[in-house]
VEXKOL-402072 format. One record per atom (N, C-alpha, C): x, y, z. Coordinates in steps of 0.1 Angstrom, whole numbers, padded with zeros to 4 digits, always signed. Layout:
XYZ;...
This chain:
-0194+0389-0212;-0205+0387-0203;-0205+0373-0199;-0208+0370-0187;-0207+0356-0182;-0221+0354-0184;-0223+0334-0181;-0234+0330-0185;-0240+0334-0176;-0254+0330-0175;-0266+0333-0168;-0263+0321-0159;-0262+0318-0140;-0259+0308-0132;-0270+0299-0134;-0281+0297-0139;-0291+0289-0141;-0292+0287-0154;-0278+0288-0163;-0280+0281-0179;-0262+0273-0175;-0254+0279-0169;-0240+0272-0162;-0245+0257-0155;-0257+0259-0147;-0264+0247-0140;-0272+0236-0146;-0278+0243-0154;-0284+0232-0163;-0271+0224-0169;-0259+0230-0175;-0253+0222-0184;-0247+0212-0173;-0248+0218-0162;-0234+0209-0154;-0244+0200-0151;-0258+0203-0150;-0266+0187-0147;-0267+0180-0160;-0271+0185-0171;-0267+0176-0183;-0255+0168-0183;-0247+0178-0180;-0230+0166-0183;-0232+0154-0169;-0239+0160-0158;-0237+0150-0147;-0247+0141-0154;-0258+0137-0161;-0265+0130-0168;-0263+0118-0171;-0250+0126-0184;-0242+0120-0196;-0229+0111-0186;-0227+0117-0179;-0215+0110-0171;-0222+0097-0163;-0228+0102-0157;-0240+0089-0150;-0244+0076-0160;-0245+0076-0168;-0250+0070-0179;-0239+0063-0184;-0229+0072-0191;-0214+0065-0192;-0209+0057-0184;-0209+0059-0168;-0200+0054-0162;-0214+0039-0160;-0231+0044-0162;-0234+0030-0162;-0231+0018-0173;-0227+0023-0182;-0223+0015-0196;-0211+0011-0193;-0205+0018-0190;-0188+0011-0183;-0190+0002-0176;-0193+0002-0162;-0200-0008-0155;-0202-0024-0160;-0212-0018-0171;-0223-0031-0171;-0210-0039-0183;-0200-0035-0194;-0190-0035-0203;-0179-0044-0193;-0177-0034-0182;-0164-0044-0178;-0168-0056-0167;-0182-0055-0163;-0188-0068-0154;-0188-0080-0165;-0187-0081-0178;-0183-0086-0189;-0169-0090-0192;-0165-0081-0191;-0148-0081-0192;-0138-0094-0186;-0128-0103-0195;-0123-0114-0192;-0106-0114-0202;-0098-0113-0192;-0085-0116-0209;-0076-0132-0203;-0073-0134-0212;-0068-0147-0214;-0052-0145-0217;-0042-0149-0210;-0023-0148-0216;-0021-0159-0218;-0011-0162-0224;+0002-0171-0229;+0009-0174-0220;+0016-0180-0211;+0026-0177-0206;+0039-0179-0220;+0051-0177-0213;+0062-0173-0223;+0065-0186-0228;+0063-0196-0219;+0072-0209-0227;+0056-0217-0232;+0046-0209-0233;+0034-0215-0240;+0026-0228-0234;+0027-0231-0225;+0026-0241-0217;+0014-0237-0210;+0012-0226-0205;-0003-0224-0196;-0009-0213-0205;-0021-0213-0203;-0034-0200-0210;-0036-0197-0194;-0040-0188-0188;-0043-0181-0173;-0055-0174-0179;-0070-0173-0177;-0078-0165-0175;-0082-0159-0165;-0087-0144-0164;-0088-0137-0154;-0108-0129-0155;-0112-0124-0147;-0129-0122-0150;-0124-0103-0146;-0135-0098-0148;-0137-0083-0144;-0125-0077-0133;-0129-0084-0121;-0122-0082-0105;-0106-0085-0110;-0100-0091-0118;-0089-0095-0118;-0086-0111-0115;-0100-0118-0109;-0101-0132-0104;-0096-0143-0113;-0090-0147-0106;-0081-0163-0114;-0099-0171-0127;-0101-0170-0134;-0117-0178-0138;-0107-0191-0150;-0095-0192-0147;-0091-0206-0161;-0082-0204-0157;-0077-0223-0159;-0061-0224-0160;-0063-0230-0174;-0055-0234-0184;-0051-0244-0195;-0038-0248-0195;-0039-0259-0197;-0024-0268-0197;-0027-0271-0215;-0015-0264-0216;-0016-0263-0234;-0007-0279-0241;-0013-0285-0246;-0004-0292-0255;+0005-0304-0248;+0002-0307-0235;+0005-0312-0224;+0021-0311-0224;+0023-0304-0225;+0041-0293-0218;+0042-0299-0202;+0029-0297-0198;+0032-0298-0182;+0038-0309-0179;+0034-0318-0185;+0042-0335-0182;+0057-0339-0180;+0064-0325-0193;+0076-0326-0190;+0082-0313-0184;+0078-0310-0173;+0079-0294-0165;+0082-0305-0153;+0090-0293-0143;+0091-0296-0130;+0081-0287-0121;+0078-0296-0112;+0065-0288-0103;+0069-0273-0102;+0081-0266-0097;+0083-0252-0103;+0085-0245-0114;+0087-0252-0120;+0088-0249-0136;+0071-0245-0140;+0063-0253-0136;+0048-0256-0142;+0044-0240-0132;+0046-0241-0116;+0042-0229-0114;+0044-0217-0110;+0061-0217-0120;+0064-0206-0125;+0055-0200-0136;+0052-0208-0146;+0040-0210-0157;+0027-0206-0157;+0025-0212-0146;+0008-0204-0143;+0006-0191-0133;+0017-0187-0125;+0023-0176-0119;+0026-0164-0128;+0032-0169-0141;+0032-0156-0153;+0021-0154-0159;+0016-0166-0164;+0005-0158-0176;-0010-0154-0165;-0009-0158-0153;-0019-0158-0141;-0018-0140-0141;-0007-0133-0137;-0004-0123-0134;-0002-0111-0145;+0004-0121-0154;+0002-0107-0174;-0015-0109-0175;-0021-0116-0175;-0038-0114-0172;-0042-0109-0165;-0040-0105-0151;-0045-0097-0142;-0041-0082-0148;-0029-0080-0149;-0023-0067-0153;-0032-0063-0166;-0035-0071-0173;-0038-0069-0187;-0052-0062-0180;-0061-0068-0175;-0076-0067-0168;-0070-0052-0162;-0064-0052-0153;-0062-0038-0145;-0062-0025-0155;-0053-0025-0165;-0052-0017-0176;-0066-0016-0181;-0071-0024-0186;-0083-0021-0193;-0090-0013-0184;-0097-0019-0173;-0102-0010-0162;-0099+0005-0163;-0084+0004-0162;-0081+0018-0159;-0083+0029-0174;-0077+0023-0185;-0085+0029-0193;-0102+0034-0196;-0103+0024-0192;-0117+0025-0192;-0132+0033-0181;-0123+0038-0173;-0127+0044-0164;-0119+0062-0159;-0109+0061-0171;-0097+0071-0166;-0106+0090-0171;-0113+0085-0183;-0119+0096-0184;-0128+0104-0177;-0138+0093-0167;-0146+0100-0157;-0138+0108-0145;-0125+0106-0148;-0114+0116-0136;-0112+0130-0143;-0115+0132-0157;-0108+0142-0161;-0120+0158-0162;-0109+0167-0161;-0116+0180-0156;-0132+0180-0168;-0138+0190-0170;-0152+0188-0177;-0153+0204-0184;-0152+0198-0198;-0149+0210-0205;-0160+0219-0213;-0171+0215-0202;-0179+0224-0204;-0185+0228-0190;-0179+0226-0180;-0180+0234-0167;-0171+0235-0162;-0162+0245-0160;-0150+0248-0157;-0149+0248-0146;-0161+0245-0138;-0155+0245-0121;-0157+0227-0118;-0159+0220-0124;-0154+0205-0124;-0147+0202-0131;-0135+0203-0117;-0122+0203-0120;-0114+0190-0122;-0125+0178-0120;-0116+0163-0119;-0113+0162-0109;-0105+0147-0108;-0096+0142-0097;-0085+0134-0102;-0075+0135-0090;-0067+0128-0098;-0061+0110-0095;-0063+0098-0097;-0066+0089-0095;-0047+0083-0096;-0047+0078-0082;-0034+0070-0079;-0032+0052-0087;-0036+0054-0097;-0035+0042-0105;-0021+0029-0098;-0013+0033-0099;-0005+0023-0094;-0008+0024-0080;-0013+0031-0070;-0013+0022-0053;-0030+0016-0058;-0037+0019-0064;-0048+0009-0069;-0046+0000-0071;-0035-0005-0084;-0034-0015-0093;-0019-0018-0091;-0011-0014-0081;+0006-0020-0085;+0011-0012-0095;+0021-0010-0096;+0032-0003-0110;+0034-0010-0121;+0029-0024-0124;+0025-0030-0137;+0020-0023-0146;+0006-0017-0138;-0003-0009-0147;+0002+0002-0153;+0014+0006-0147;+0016+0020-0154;+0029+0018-0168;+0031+0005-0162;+0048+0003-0177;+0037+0002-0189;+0050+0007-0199;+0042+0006-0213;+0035-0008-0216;+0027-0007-0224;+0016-0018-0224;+0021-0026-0236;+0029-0020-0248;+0029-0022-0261;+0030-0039-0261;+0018-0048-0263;+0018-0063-0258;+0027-0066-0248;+0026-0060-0240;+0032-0064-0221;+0044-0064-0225;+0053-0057-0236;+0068-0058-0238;+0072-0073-0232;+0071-0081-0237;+0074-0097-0236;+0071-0097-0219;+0057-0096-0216;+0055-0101-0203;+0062-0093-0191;+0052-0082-0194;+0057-0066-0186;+0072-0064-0184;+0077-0063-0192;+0091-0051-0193;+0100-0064-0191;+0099-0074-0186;+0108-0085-0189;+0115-0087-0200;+0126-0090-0198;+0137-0097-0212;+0125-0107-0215;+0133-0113-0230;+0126-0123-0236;+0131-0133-0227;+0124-0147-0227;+0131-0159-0216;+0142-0163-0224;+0151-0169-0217;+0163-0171-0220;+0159-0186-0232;+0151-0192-0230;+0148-0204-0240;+0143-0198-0256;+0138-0187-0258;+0135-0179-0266;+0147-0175-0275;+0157-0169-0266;+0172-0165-0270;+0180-0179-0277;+0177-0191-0268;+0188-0203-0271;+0183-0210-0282;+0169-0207-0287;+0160-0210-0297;+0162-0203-0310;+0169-0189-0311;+0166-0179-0320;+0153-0175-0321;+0142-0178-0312;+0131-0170-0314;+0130-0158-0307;+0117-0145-0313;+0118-0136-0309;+0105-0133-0306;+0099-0146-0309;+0083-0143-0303;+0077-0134-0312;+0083-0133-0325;+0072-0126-0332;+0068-0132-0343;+0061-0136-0348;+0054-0140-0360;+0061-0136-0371;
């Protein structure tokens, strides 16, 4: 026996409630939201705010002094951009569930959300610590070093 359409209704406005609410806590969480990267040769910190916006540079340990003007913004070009991607991912995490179908009203079915023409194809490579600065080889100074960047 199917539900009664005015006990089906009530729930689907409860869940719209609960979802309203969630997505305002998400909101108010990632208007908060800020990550900070490394670049690879350690030389720049790049911070980014909610939107993905440039909000810090840091010149670490003053490295920059002995950098070439491309060298330096190669530097703030990487960790500028592994911080944006890092911000994009969070977002998308964090917002991925309000797309998915609703398992207590089976006729809200979801949608399905084009994350990479949103966010670029960064967002979608594995995350596992940006695999040395999104799917990149380690830098070749890392190799001529024997380091492997891990602790």
């Amino acid at each position: 026996m199917t539900e009664p359409l005015e006990k089906r209704l009530e729930k689907a406005m409860a869940e719209l409630q609960a979802a309203q609410e969630a997505v305002a806590r998400t909101e108010r969480e990632l208007r908060q939201a800020s990550f900070a990267v490394l670049s690879s040769d350690r030389a720049v910190r790049a911070s980014v705010g909610p939107q993905g916006e440039l909000t810090g540079i840091e010149f670490l340990e003053n490295k920059y002094r002995d950098m070439s003007p491309q060298e330096l913004a190669a530097s703030v070009l990487e960790a500028a951009n592994a911080a944006r991607v890092k911000m994009n991912r969070h977002v998308m995490k964090a917002m991925a569930p309000f797309a998915e179908p609703s398992s207590n009203v089976p006729e809200l079915k979801g949608f399905e959300l084009d994350w990479e023409r949103i966010f670029g194809p960064e967002v979608l490579r594995d995350d596992d610590e940006d695999k040395e600065r999104g799917g990149q080889a380690a830098p070749a100074w890392r190799d001529a070093l024997g380091e492997d960047g891990e602790d």
